[in-house]
C-alpha atoms as a printed R data frame, in Angstrom:
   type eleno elety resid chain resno       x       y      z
1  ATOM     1    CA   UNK     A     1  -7.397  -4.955 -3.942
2  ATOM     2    CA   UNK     A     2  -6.214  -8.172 -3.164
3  ATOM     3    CA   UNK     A     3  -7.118 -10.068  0.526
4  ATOM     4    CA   UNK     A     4  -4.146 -10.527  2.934
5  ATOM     5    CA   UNK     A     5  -5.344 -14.387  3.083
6  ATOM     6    CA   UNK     A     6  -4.701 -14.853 -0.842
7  ATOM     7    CA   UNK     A     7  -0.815 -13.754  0.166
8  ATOM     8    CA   UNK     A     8  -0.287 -17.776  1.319
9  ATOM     9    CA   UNK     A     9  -1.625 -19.015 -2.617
10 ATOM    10    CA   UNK     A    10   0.920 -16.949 -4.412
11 ATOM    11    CA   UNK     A    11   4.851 -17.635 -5.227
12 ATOM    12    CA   UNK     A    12   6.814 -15.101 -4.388
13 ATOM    13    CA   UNK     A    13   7.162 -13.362 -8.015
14 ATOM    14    CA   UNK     A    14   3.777 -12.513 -7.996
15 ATOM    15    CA   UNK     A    15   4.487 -11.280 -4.406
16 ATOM    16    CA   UNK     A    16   7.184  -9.419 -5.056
17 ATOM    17    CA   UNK     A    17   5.339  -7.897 -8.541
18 ATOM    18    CA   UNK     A    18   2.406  -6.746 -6.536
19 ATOM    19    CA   UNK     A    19   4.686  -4.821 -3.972
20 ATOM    20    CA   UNK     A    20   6.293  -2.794 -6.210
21 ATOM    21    CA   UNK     A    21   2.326  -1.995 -8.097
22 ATOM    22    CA   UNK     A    22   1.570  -1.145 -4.301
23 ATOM    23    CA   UNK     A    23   4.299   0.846 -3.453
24 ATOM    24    CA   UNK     A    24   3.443   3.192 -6.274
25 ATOM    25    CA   UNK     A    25   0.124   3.291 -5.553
26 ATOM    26    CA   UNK     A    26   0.929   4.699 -2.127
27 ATOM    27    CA   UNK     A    27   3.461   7.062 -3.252
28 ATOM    28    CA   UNK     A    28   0.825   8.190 -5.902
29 ATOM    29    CA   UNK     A    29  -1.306   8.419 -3.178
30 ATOM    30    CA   UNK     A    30   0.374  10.596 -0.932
31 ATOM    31    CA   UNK     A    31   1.031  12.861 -4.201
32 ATOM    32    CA   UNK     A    32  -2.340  13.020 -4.450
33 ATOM    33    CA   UNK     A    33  -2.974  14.087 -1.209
34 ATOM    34    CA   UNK     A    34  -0.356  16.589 -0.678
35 ATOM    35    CA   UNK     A    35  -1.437  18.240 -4.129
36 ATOM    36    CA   UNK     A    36  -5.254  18.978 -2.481
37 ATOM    37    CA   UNK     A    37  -3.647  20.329  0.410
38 ATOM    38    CA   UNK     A    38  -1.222  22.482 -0.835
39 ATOM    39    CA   UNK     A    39  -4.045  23.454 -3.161
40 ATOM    40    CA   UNK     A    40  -6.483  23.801 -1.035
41 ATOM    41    CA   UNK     A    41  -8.880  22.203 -3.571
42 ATOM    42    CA   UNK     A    42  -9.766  18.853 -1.989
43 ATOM    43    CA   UNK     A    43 -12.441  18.586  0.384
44 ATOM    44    CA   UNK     A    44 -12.296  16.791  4.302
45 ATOM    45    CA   UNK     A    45 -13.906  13.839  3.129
46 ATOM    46    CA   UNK     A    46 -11.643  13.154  0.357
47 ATOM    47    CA   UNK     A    47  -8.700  13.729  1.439
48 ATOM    48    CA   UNK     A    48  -9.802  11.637  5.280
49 ATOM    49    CA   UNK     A    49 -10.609   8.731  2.217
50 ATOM    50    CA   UNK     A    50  -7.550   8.816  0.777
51 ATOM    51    CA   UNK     A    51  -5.494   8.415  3.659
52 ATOM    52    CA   UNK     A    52  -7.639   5.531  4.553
53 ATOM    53    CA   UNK     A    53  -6.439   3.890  1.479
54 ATOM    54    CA   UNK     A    54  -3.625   4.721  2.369
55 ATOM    55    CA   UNK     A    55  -2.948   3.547  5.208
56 ATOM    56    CA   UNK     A    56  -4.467  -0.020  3.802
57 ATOM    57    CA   UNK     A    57  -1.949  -0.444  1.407
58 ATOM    58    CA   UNK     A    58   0.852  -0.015  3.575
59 ATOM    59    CA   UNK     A    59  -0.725  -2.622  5.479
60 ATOM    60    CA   UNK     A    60  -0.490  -4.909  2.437
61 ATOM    61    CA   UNK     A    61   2.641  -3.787  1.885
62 ATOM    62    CA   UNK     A    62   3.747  -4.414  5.384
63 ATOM    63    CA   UNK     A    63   2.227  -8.175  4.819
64 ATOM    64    CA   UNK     A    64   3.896  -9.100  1.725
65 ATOM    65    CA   UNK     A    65   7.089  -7.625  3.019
66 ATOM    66    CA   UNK     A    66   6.899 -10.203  5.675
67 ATOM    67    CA   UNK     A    67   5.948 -12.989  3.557
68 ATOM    68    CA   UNK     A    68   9.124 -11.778  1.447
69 ATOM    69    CA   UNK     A    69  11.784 -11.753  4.284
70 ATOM    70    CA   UNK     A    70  12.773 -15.307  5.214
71 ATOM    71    CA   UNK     A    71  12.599 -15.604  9.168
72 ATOM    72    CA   UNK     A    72  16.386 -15.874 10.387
73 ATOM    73    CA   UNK     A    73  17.246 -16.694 13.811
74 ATOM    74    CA   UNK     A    74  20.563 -16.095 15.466
């Protein structure tokens, strides 16, 4: 996974390329999780991993978003 701190080398194509591939990872993600709940199947650790990653990519995502939205001020 990429390092917040490359964010400042890349345009903003690349940026806004890598969201989306993030944004379906997290929604695949929380698929994932979901399905080994409902389940039943997945064990405590796995599923406690998977939110973890989880919860980093929408951290990315929350960075590049950021990057992405030009600072306006009224």
């Amino acid at each position: 996974m990429n390092a917040p701190t490359d964010l400042a080398m890349k345009t903003d194509d690349v940026l806004t390329v890598e969201l989306e591939v993030f944004k379906r990872e997290h929604r695949d993600l929380d698929e994932a999780i979901h399905a080994l709940v409902d389940r039943g199947t997945g064990d405590q650790l796995t599923i406690r991993r998977l939110k973890k990653q989880k919860l980093r990519l929408k951290d990315i995502i929350a960075l590049i978003e950021d990057r992405l939205t030009p600072d306006i001020i009224a």
